[in-house]
SERO-799586 format. One record per residue: x, y, z of N, C-alpha, C in turn. Coordinates in steps of 0.05 Angstrom, whole numbers, padded with zeros to 5 digits, always signed. Layout:
! residues N
XYZXYZXYZ ...
! end
This chain:
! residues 394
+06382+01424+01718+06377+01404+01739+06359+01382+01728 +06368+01354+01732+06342+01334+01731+06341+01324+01751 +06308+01309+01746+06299+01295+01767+06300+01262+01762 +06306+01247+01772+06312+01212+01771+06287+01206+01784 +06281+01182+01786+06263+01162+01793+06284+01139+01812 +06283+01148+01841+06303+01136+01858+06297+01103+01867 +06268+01103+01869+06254+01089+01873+06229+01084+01865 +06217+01054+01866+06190+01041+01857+06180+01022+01877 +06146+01026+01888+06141+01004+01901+06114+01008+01889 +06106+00972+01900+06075+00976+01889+06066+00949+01911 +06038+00957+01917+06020+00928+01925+06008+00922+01910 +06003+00885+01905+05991+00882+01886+05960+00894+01885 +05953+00890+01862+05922+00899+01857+05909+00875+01862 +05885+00874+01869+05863+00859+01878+05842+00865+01880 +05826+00854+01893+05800+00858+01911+05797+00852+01939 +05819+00869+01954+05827+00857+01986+05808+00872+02002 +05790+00889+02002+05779+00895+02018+05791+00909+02042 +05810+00917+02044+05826+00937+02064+05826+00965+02067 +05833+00984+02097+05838+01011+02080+05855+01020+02055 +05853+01035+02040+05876+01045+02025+05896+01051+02033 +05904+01055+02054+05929+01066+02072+05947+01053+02069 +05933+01024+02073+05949+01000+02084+05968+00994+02051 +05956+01000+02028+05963+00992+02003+05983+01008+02005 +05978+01040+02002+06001+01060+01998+06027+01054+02016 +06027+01058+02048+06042+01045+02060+06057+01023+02048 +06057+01003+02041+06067+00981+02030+06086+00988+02001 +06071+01004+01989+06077+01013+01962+06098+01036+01975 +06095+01056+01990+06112+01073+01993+06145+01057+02008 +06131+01037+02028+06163+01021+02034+06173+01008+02013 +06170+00996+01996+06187+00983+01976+06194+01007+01955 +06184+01027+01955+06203+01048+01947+06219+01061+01960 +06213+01066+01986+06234+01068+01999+06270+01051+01999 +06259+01019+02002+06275+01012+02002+06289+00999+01976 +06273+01003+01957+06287+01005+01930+06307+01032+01927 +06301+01059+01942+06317+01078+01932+06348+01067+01959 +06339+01053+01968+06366+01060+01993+06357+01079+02006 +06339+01088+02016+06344+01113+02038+06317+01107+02061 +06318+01116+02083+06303+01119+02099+06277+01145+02101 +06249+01129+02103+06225+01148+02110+06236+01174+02122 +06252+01171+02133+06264+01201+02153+06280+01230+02136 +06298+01197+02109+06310+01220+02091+06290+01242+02070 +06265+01228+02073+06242+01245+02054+06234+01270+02069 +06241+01292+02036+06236+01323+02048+06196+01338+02043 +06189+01310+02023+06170+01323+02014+06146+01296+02006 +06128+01300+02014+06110+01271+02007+06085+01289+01992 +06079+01269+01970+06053+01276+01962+06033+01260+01953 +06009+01263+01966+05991+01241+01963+05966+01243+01938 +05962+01227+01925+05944+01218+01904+05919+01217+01915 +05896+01240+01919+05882+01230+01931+05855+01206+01918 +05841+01189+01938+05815+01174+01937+05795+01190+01948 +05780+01197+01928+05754+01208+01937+05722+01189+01947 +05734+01163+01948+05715+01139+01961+05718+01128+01975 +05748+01138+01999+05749+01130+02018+05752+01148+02046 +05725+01166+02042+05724+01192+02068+05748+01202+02073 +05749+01221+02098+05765+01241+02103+05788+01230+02101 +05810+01216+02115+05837+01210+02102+05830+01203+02070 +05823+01199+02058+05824+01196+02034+05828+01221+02019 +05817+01244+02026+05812+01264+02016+05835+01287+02016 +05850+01277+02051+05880+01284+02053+05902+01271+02057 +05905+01248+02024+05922+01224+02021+05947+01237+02037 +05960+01263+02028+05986+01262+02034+05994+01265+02072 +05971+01274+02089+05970+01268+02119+05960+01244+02117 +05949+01229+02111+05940+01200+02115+05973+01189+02118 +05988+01189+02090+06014+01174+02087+06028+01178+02112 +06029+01206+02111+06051+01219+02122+06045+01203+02159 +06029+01209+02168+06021+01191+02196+06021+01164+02183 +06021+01157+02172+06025+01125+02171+06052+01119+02171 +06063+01123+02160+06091+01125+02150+06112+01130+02187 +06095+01153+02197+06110+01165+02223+06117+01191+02219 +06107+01203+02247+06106+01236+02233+06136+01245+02234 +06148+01260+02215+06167+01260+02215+06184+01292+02208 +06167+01305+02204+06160+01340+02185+06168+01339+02169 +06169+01321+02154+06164+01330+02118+06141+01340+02109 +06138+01361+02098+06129+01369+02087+06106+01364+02063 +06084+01361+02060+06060+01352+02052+06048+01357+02031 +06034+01343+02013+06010+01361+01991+05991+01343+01986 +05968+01345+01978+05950+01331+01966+05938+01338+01948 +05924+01316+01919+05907+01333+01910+05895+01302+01886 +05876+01306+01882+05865+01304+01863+05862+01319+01829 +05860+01296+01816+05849+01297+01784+05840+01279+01771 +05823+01259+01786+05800+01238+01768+05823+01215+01761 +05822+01211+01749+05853+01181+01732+05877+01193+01735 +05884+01214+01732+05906+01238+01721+05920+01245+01754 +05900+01239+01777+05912+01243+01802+05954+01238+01797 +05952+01213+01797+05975+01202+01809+06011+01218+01793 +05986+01225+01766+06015+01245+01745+06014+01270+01761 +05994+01277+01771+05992+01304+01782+06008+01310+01804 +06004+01291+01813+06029+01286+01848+06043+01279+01838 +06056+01264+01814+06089+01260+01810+06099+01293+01800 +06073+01300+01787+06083+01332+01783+06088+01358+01794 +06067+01358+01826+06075+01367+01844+06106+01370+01855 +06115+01332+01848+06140+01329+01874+06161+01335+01848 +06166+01337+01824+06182+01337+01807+06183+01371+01804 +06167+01385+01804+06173+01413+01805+06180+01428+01826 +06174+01416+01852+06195+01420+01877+06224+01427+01885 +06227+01397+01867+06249+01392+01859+06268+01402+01843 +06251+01408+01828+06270+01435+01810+06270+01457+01823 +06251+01463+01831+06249+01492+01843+06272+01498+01857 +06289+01471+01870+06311+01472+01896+06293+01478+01923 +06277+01464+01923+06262+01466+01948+06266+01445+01964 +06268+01425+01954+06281+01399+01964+06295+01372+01942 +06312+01358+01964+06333+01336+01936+06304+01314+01937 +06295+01305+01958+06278+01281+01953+06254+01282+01960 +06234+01269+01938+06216+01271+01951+06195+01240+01945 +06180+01230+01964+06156+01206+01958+06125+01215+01949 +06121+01198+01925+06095+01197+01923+06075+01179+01920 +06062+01180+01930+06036+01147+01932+06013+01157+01931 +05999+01135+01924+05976+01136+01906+05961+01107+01913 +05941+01107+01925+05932+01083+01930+05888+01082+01934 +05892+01066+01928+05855+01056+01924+05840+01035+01936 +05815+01031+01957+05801+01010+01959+05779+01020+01949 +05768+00999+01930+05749+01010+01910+05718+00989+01921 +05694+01000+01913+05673+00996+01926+05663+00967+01905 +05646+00948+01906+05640+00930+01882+05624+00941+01864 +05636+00936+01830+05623+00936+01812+05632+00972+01802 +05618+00974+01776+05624+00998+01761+05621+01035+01786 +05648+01044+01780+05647+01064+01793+05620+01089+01787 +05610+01098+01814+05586+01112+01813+05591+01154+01819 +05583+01167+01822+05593+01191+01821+05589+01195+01846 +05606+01205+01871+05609+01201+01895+05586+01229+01904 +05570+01229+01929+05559+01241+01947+05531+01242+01941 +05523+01232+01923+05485+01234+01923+05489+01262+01904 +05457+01275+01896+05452+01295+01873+05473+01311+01880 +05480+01321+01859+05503+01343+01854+05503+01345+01826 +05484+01365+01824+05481+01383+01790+05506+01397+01782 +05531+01394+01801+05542+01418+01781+05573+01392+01782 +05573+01373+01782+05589+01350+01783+05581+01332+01751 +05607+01336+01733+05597+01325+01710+05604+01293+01705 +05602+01280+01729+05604+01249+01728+05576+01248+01736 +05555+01264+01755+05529+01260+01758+05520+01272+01740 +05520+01292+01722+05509+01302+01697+05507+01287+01673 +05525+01273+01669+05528+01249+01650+05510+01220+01657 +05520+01217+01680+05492+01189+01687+05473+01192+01689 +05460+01216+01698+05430+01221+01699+05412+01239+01677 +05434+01255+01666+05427+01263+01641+05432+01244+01615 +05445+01245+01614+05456+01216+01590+05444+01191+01593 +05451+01180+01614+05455+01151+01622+05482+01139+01609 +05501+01157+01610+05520+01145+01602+05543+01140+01633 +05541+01120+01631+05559+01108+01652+05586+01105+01641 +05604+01089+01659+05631+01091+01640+05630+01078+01622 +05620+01050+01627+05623+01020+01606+05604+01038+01579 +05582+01053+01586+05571+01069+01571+05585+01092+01552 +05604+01105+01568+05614+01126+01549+05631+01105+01541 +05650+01079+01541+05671+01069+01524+05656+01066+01509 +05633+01051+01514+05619+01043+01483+05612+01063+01457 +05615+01087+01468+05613+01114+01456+05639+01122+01435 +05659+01118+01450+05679+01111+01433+05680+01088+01419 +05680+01069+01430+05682+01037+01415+05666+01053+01384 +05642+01050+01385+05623+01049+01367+05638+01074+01346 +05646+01095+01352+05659+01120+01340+05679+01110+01324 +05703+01092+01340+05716+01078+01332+05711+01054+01306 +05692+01045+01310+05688+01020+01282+05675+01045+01260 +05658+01059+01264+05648+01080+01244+05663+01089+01220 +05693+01108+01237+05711+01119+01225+05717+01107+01210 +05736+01084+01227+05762+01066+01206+05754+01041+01217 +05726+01019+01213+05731+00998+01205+05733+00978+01227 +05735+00987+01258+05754+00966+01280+05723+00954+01280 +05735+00927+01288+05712+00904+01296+05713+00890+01310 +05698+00870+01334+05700+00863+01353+05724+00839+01360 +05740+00837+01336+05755+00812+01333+05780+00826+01340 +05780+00856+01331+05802+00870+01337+05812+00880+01371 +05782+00886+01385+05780+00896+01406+05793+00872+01427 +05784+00848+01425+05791+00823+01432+05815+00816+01433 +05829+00822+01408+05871+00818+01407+05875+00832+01425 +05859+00862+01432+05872+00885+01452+05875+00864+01471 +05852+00853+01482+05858+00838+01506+05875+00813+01513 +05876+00795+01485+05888+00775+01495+05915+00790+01488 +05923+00806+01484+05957+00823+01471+05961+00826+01504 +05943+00832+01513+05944+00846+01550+05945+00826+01570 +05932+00816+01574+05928+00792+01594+05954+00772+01585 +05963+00772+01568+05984+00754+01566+06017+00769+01567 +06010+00796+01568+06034+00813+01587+06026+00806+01619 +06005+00813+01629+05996+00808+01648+05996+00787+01662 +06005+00765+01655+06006+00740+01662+06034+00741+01672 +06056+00759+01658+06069+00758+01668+06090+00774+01693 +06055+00799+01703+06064+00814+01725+06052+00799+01747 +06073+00801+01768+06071+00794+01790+06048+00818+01811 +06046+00833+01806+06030+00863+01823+06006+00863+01803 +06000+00849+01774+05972+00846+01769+05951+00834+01782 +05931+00837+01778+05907+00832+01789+05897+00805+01777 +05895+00801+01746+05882+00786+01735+05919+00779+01722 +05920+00751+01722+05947+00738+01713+05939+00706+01693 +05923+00709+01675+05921+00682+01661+05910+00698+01639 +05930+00688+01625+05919+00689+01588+05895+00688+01583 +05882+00698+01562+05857+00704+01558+05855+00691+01515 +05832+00677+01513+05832+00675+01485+05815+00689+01474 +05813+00702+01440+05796+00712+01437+05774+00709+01435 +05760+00675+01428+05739+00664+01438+05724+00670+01465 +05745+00676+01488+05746+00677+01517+05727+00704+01515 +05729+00720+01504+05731+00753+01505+05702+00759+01489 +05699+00745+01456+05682+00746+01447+05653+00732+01463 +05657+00714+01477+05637+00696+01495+05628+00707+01510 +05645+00730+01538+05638+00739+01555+05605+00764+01543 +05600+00764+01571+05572+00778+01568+05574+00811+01559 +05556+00819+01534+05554+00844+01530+05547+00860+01552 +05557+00880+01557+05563+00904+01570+05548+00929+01567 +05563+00940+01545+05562+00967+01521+05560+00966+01499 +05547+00952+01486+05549+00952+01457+05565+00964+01442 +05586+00962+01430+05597+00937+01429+05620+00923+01447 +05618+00930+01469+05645+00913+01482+05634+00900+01499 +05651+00881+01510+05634+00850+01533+05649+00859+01552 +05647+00849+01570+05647+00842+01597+05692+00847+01599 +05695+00821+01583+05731+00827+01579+05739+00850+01566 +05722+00862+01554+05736+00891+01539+05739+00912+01554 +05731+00912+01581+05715+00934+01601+05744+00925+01628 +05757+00943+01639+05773+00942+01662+05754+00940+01683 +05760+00933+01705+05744+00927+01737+05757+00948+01751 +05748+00945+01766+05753+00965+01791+05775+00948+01815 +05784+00967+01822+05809+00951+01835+05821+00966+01862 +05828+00945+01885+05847+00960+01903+05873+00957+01892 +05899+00967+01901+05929+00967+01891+05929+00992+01909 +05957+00994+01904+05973+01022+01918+06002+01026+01895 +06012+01049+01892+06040+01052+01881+06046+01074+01894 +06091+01068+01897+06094+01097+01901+06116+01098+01882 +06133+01123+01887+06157+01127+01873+06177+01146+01895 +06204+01137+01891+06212+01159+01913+06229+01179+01884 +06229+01203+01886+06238+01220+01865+06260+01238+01876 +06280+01252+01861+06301+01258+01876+06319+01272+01856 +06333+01304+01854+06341+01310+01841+06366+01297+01840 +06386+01307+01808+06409+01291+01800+06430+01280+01818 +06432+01312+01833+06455+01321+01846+06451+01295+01872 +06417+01287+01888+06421+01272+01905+06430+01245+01895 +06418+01234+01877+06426+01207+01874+06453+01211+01854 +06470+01235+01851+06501+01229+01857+06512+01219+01877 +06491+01240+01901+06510+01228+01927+06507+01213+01935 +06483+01193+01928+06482+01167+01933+06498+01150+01922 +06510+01154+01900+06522+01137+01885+06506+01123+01862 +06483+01131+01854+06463+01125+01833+06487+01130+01805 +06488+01102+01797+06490+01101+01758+06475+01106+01748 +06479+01108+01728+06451+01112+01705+06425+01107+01706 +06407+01135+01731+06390+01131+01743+06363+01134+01714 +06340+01123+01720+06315+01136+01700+06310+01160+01713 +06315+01180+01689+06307+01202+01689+06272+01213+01681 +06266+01232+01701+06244+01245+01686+06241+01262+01661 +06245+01263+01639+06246+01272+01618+06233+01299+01607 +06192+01285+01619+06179+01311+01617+06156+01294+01638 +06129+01316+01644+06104+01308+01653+06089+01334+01641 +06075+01327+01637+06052+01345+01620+06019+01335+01630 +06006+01354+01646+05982+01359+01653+05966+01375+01644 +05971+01374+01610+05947+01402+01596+05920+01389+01602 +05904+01413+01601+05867+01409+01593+05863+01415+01564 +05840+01405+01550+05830+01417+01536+05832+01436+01519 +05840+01446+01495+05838+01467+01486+05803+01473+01474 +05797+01502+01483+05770+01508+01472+05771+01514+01442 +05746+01502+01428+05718+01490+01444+05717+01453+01444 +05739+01437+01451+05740+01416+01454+05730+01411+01484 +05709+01389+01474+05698+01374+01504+05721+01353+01505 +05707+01341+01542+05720+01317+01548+05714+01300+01521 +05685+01290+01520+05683+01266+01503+05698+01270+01478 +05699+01295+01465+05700+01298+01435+05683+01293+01419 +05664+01293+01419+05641+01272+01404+05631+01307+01385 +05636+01298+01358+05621+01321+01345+05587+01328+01350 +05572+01309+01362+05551+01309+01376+05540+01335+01394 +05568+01340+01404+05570+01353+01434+05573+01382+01429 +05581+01392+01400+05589+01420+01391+05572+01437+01416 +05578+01464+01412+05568+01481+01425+05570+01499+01400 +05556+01529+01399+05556+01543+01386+05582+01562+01388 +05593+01559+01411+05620+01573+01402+05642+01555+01389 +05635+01542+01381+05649+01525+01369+05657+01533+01330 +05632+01548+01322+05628+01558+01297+05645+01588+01303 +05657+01596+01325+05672+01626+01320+05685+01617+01326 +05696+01596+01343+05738+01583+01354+05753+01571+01338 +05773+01570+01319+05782+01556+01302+05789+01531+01320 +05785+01509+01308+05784+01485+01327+05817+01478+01326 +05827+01462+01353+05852+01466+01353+05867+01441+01341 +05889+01445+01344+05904+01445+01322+05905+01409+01330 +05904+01400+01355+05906+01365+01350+05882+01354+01376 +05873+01333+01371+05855+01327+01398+05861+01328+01415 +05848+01329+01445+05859+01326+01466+05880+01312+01473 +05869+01282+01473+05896+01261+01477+05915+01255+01465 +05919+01272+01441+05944+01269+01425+05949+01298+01434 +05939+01314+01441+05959+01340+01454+05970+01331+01475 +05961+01311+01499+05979+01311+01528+05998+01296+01514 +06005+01276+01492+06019+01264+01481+06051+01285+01480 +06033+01307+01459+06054+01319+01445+06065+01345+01462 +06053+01353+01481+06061+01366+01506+06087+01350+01517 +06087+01328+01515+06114+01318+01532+06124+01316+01515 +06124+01305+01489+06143+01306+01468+06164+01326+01478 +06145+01340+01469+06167+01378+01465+06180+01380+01487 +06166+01377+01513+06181+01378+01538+06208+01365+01531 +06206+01342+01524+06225+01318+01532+06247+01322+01507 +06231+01337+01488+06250+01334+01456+06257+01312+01454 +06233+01294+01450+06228+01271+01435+06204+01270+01421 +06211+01247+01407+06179+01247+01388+06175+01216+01392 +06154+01204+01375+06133+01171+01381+06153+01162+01373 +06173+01165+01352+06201+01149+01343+06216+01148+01362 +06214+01152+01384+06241+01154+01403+06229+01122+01420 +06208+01128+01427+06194+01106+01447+06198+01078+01434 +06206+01067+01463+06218+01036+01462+06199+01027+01480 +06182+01036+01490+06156+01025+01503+06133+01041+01500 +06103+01041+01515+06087+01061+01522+06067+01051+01536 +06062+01054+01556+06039+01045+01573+06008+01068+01582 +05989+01062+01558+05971+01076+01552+05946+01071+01571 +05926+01087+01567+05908+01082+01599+05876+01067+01578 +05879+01039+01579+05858+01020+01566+05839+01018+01576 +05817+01038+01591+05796+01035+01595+05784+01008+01590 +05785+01004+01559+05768+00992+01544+05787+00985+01527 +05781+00959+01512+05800+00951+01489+05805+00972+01473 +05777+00984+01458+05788+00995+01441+05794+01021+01442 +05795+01032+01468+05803+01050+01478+05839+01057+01467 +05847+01031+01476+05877+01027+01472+05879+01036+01442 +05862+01027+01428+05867+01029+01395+05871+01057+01393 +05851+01078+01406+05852+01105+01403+05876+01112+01414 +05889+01111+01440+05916+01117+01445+05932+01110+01419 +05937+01090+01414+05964+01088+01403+05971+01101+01379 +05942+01113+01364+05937+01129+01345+05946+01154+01350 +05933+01164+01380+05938+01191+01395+05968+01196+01404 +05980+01177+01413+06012+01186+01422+06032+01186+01394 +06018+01179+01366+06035+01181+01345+06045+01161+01334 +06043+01132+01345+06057+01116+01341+06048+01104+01308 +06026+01110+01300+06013+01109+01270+06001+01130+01268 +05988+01131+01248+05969+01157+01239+05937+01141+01238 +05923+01161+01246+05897+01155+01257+05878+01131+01240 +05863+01108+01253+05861+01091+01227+05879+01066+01229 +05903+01056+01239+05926+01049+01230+05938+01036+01261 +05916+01037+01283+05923+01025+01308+05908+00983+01301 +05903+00983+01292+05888+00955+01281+05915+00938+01267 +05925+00955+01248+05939+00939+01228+05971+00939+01254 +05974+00961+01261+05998+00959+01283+05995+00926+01299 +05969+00934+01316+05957+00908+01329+05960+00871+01325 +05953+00875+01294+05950+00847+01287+05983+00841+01276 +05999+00856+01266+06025+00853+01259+06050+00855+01271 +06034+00862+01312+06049+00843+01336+06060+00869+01346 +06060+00891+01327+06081+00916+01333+06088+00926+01364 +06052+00921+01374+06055+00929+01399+06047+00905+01421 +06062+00888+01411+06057+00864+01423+06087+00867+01448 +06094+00848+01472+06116+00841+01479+06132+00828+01450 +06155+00843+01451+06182+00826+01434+06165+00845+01407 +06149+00864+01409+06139+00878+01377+06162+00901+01380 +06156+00915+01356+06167+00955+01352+06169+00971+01371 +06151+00971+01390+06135+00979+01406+06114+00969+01421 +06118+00955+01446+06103+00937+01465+06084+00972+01478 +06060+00956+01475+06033+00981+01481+06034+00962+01514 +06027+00985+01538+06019+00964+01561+06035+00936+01567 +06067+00939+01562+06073+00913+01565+06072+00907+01598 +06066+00921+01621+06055+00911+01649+06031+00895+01637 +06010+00892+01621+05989+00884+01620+05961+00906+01622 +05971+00929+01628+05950+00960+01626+05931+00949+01648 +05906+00963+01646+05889+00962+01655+05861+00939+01659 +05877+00926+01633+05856+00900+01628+05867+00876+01648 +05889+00880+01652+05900+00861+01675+05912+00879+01710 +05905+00894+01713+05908+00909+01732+05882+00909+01746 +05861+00937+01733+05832+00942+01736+05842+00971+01751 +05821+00991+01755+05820+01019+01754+05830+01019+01789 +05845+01027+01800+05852+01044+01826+05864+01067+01822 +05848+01087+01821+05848+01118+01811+05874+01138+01821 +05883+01140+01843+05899+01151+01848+05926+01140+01847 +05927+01110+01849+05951+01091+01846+05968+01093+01808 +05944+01091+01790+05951+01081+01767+05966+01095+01752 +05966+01118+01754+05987+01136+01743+06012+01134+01755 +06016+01130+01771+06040+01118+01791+06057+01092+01772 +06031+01068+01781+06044+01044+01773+06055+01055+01743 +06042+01062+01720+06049+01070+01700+06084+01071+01707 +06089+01096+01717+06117+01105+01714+06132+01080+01734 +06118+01066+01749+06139+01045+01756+06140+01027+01736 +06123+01023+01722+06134+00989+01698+06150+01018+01684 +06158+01035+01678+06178+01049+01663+06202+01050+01671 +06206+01052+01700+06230+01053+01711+06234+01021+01708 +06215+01009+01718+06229+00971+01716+06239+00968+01685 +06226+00974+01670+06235+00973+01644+06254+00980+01634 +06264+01002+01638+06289+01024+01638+06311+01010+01650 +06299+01002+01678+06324+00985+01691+06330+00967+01682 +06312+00940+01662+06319+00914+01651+06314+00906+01672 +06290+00907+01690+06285+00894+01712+06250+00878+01708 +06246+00880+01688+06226+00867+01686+06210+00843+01676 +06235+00829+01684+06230+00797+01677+06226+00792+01656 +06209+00769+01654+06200+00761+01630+06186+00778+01611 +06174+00795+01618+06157+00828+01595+06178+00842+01591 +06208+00834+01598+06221+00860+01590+06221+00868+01564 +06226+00890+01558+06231+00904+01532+06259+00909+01531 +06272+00901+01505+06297+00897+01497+06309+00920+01497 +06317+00926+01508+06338+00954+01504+06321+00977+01501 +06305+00974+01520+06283+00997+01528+06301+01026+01542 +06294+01052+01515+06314+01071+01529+06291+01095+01535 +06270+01085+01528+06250+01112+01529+06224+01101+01529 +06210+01112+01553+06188+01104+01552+06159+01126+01558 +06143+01127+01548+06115+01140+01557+06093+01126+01578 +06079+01142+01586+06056+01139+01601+06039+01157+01603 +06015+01147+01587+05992+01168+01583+05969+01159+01596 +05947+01178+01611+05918+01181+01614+05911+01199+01611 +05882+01196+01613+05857+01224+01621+05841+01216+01634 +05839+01235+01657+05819+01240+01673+05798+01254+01673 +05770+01247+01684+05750+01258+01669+05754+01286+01684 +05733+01313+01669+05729+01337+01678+05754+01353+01662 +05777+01345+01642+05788+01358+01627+05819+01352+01642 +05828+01334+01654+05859+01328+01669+05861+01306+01641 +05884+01307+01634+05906+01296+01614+05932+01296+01636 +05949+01273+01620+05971+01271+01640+05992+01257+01629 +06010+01253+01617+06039+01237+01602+06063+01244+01617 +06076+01224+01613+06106+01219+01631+06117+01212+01611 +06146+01223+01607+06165+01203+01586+06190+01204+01602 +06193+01178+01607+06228+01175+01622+06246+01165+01608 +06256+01168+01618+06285+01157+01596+06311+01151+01618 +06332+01135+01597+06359+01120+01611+06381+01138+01600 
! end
C-alpha cells in the first residue's frame, strides 16, 4: 500500500497577531480544496500541537476538528518541539497503512509571542529548554552560536559564508508567495545587521512567526478512485531519537561518563534521521532533486547539507559558493526560501516543508521550480531528542 499527498494548503506566515486556529483553518481549506474532496470526506484529522497558545492549542486536533465543523472524524494530537508537524504527518500516514482509514488531514499552525522563543510555564527544573537558559544561558540565538562557532573551528566556515546561506535564501524567498520575509537580501545587508550570538547577526538568526500548513493524505487505492495521476507519494518519514550516549547538542563538551563504556554510534544524530528515511525510502542523497533543511541559523544549514549526505562533512561551503544548492544548482537546499524567509511556527513547519515538496513534485512552483524534481527530502530536529525527515517522490 502507499500513501500520496492529495492535497496542500498553507497561510501565509507573518506577524498577524490572530488565533492559530484561524491560520490552520485556512491552511486546512486550501488543502482540502486542492485534494477535490470535502471536510466531510475526512476519516481522520491530526493536529500539530502549539504549546503557546493555551488549552486549544494543546488539543490542536479538537481545536481543528470544531473549527472545521464537527463532523466524527476521528482525532489525534500531539506534540514534538520543531519535529511536531512530521510527527502528525506520521500519525496520519500509518493509519493509513494500517487500513484504518483511505483519508486523512493534517495541520499544523502557530501565533507566536514577540521576539526570541522563551520556555513556556515559569520554573520547571525537569524541562530542558528551562535547564539550558538558566543553567547555561544558552538561549536559542545562543545555542546556534554554539554550533556556528563549532562549525568555523572544525572546517574553516566564516562569516562571509554564513551570509551566502542567507542571501542563497531570501532570494528563493522572494519568490514564495506564503513567505514572510520576500526581498533579496545582500551580503553586505547580513554582514551589517546587529550581532546576536557571536558569530551570527541579527540576518543569520530566523524570527518567530505566525503561518499555518496542512496536507490532506490518502492511501493509493483512494486517489485511484478519485482519478489522481501521478500523485506525490510518501516514500518514507522517520522520527528516530538519539542514539546513546549522544546528546541533543552533540557538543563533545557535554560527554557523560557513560559515554567511555557505549561505543559511540555509528553516525550523528542528524545524519541518522537523514539516513533512517533513506533506507525507508531505498534511496540515498544521490537520488534528491531537492531538500528543504530546517536553517535555524545560516550556518546551521551548512551542517544539514553535510548531515543528509549531500557532501562529506567539511564540504557544505565549497557546495555553497559553487551554486550547487542554489535555485537552477545540483541540488537547490530550501528552494521555498527555509526558515530565513519564513521564521519559526513550530507546529506548521514541518508541514509547509512537505508542501514546497509536493509543489515541487507537481512543477507547481513557479518561478523556484526545480527542474524535473523527482525526489525530494525534508529534514528537522526538535529539541528534547525528536528528529524528523520526509522523502517524497513522483
Amino acid at each position: 500500500m502507499s500513501v500520496v499527498v492529495l492535497g496542500a494548503g498553507m497561510h501565509p506566515w507573518g506577524k498577524w497577531g490572530r488565533p492559530f486556529a484561524e491560520y490552520g483553518v485556512a491552511a486546512a481549506r486550501e488543502a482540502l480544496a486542492d485534494a477535490g474532496i470535502a471536510w466531510s470526506d475526512v476519516q481522520f484529522l491530526v493536529g500539530a500541537d502549539t504549546i503557546r497558545n493555551g488549552y486549544p492549542g494543546f488539543v490542536a486536533g479538537a481545536t481543528y476538528a470544531r473549527a472545521l465543523g464537527w463532523s466524527g472524524a476521528r482525532i489525534a494530537s500531539c506534540y514534538a518541539a520543531c519535529a511536531s508537524g512530521a510527527q502528525a504527518i506520521d500519525i496520519a500516514r500509518t493509519r493509513i497503512l494500517a487500513g484504518l482509514c483511505d483519508v486523512a488531514l493534517v495541520v499544523g499552525a502557530d501565533s507566536t509571542p514577540k521576539g526570541f522563543f522563551k520556555p513556556v510555564g515559569g520554573d520547571r527544573p525537569d524541562d530542558p529548554d528551562w535547564l539550558r537558559f538558566r543553567l547555561l544561558g544558552a538561549t536559542n540565538p545562543g545555542y546556534f552560536g554554539l554550533y556556528a562557532r563549532r562549525r568555523m573551528a572544525l572546517y574553516g566556515s566564516t562569516a562571509d559564508d554564513f551570509a551566502a546561506v542567507k542571501v542563497k535564501n531570501s532570494l528563493a524567498g522572494s519568490l514564495n508567495p506564503m513567505a514572510r520575509y520576500r526581498k533579496p537580501v545582500s551580503a553586505e545587508e547580513v554582514l551589517a545587521s546587529p550581532m546576536v550570538a557571536d558569530p551570527l547577526r541579527l540576518m543569520d538568526i530566523c524570527a518567530t512567526s505566525d503561518g499555518g500548513a496542512a496536507l490532506v493524505l490518502a492511501s493509493g487505492a483512494y486517489a485511484d478512485r478519485l482519478g489522481v495521476t501521478h500523485p506525490v507519494r510518501l516514500a518514507a518519514v522517520s522520527t528516530v531519537t538519539p542514539t546513546f550516549p549522544n546528546t541533543v547538542l552533540e557538543l563533545p563538551e557535554f560527554a557523560t561518563d557513560s559515554r567511555a563504556a557505549v561505543p559511540p554510534p555509528d553516525r550523528p544524530f542528524r545524519a541518522a534521521i537523514a539516513h533512517a528515511a533513506y533506507e525507508e525510502a531505498g534511496l540515498g542523497p544521490q537520488d534528491l532533486s531537492l531538500a528543504e533543511v530546517y536553517d535555524l541559523s545560516t550556518a546551521l544549514e551548512l551542517d544539514w547539507v553535510e548531515d543528509i549526505g549531500l557532501c562529506p562533512p567539511g564540504e557544505a561551503d565549497k557546495l555553497l559558493r559553487a551554486g550547487d544548492t542554489a535555485l537552477g544548482g545540483r541540488v537547490p537546499v530550501n528552494p521555498s526560501g527555509g526558515l530565513a524567509s519564513f521564521g519559526e511556527a513550530i507546529p506548521a513547519q514541518a508541514i509547509a516543508q512537505v508542501c514546497e515538496l509536493t509543489r515541487q513534485l507537481r512543477g507547481q512552483a513557479g518561478a523556484r521550480q526545480v527542474a524535473d524534481a523527482r525526489a525530494g527530502l525534508a529534514v528537522n530536529q526538535g529539541l528534547f531528542g525528536h528528529g524528523s525527515a520526509v522523502i517524497a517522490t513522483r
